[in-house]
N, C-alpha and C positions, 0 to 999 in steps of 0.2 A: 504494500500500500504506500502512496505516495506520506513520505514523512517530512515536518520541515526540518529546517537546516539545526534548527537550535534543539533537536529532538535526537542529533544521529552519536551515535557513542564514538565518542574517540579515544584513542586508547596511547597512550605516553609512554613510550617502553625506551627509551633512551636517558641516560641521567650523565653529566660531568661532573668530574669532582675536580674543583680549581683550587690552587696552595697557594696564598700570597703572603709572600715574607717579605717584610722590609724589615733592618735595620735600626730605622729611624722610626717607624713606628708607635704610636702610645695606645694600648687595649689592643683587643682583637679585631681582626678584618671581617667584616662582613662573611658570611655564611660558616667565618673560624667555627670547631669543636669547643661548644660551652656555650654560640651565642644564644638567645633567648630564640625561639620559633615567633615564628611572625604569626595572628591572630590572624584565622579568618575576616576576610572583608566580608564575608554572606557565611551562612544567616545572621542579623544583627542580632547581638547579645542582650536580653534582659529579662524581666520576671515575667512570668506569665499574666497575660492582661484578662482581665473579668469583666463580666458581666454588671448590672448593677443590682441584682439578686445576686451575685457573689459566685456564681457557677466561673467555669473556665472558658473563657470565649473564644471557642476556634473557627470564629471566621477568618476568613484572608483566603490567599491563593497561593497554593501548596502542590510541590513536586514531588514523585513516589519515590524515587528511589530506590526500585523493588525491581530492578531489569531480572537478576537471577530468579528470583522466583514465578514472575513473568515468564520466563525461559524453560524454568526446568526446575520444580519446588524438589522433588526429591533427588537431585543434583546439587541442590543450593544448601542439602543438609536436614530439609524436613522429614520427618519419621510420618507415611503415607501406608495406613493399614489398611490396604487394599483386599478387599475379598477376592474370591479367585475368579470369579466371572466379571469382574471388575480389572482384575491384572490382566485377564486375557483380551479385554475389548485395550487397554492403558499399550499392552505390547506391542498390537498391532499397529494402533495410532503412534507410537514412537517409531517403531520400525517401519514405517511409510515416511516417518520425518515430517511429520506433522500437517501433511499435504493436506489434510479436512480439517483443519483448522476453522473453527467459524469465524475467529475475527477477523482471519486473514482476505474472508471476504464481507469485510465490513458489517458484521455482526456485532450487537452489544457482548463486549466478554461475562456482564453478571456479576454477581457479587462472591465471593470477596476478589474477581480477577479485575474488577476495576480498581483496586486499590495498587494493583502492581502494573498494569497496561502502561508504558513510558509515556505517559503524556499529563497534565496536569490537572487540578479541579478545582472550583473554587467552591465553599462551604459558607451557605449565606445561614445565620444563627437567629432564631426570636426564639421567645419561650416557650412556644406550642410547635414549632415547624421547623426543623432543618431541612433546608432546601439545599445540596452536592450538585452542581452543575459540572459535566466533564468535558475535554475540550476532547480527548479520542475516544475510540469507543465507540463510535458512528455518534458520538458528540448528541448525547443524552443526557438528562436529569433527571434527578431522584428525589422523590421527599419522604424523610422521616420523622415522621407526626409523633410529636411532644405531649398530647394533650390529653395522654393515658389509657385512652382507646385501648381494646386487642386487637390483633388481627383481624381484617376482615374475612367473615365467617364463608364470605363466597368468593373467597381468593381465587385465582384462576393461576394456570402455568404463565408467567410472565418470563422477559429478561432479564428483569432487575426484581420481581418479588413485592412486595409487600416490607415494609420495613416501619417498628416501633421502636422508641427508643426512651430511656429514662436516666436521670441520672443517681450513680453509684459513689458519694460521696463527690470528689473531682474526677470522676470517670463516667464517661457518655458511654451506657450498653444500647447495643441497638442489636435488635434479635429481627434477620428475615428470612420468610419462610415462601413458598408459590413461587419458586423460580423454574422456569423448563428444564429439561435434560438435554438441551442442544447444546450449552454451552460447556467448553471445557473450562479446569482451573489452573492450569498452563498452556503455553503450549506444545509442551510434550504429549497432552493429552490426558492426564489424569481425569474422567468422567466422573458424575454425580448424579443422582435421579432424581423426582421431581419429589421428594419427600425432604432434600437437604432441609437442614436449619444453621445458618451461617448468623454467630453471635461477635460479632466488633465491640472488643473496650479501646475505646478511645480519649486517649489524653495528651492535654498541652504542657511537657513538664517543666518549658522555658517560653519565650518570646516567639525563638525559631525554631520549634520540633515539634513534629507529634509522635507520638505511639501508637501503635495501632495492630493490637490482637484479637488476628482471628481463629475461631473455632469454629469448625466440621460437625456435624454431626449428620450421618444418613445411616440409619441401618442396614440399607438395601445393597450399598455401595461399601461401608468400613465393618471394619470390623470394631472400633470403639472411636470417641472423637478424639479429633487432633488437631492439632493449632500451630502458627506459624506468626511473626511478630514482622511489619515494617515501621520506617522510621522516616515517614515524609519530613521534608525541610520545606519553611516560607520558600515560593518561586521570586525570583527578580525579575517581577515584571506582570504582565496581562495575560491573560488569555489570549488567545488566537482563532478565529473562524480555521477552521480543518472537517474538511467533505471529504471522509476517506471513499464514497460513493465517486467522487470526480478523480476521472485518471488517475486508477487503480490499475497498476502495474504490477502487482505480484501474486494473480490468479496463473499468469501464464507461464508462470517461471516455477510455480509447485509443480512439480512432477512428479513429486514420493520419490520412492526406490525403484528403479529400475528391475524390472522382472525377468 
C-alpha cells in the first residue's frame, strides 16, 4: 500500500567513532567517554496532564511504535497459545508470507492491530466519549462510550467491535467484544474468531508516553488469555489524509510462496 515518506522505517546501521586529543585542551571533547548523553528533543519531558475531574488526559496525537509486533507478535517475543486448528490455519498464513493479508488490501486491521498498524491516531477525551481517530487502517474511527453503558446486547461482527471503557484508578480499561474473524493480529497471520474479547489498560505515565496492554481472550482460538504491552510516544506533528484505497501498489507484488 502506498505509505508516506515520514511512515517508511529506516534503519542506521553505520556508526564512527572519532578520538580528538589536543594538548591544549581544558574538559572533554564533545562525544569524549564520561560526556553526559544528550536529552531527547521528542517527546517533550513533563508530568502527566489531567483532566479537570483529575483523570489522566490522553488526548493528543500519538505514534505506535509497535512495527515488531505489527510484523510478527510471536517473533517480537509474545507467548501466542494457539490451539491447534488455530496453528494450522497461523502456518499456513505465514508460510504463504502473509499474501491474505486483509490490511494489505486496505482493510480495517481491528482491535488490538490498530494499536500496532505504523501509522498514527489521534485520541479526542470528554467524560462520556472517547473518540480514537486513525490516520491508516483505511483511516477509520472509533468510539469508546464512557457513560457506563454495557455492551450493546445486539452487537453485530464488526471491524473494530463495540468498545466500553471505565476508569481503573489512572488506568482507562476499555473491554471490546463483536469484532469479525476477517481480521488478523499480525501480519504473520495469527487468527481470532468472532467471540474475541480484546481488554486495553491504558495509561499516561508522563507528558510523552503511553502504555498500552492488551489482552486476548477467545476460547475458540487460545488456549488461555495472553497479553502483549506497547508504548506509543506524543507524534511531532498532525495527522495526514492517507486513502490506502488510492494507488494501492502492493496487491500485485503479494505472490505468497511460490508453488
Amino acid at each position: 500500500m502506498k505509505i508516506p515518506a515520514r511512515h517508511v522505517i529506516a534503519v542506521i546501521a553505520a556508526a564512527t567513532i572519532l578520538q580528538l586529543t589536543s594538548s591544549t585542551a581544558a574538559g572533554q571533547a564533545p562525544g569524549a567517554v564520561g560526556a553526559a548523553p544528550a536529552k531527547p528533543a521528542w517527546p517533550p519531558a513533563g508530568e502527566t496532564p489531567r483532566t479537570p475531574d483529575g483523570k489522566p488526559d490522553l488526548s493528543g496525537n500519538w505514534q505506535p511504535n509497535a512495527i515488531r509486533q505489527n510484523v510478527d507478535l510471536i517473533g517480537s517475543g509474545v507467548q501466542v497459545p494457539m490451539l491447534p486448528a488455530a496453528e494450522a490455519v497461523y502456518k499456513r498464513y505465514k508460510e504463504n508470507l502473509g499474501r491474505e493479508d486483509p490490511e494489505a488490501r486496505c482493510l480495517p486491521p481491528g482491535v488490538p492491530r490498530m494499536s500496532t498498524t505504523p501509522y498514527p491516531w489521534t485520541i479526542v477525551q470528554t467524560p462520556k466519549l472517547i473518540v480514537i481517530v486513525y490516520e491508516g487502517g483505511a483511516h477509520v474511527w472509533r468510539k469508546i462510550f464512557m457513560d457506563g453503558r454495557g455492551h450493546d446486547p445486539k452487537v453485530e461482527s464488526t471491524w473494530l467491535g463495540d468498545s466500553i471503557g471505565r476508569w481503573d484508578g489512572d488506568t482507562l480499561v476499555v473491554e471490546t467484544v463483536g469484532q469479525n474473524d476477517i481480521t488478523w493480529l499480525d501480519a504473520a497471520g495469527v487468527p481470532h474468531s468472532t467471540d474475541m474479547k480484546v481488554t486495553e489498560r491504558i495509561r499516561r505515565p508522563d507528558f510523552g508516553h503511553l502504555d498500552i496492554e492488551h489482552t486476548i481472550e477467545d476460547p475458540k482460538t487460545f488456549s488461555r488469555p495472553w497479553s502483549f504491552t506497547t508504548h506509543p510516544s506524543l507524534l511531532q506533528g498532525e495527522l495526514i489524509e492517507y486513502i490506502c484505497q488510492e494507488n494501492n501498489k502492493d496487491v500485485e507484488h503479494l505472490v505468497g510462496k511460490s508453488k
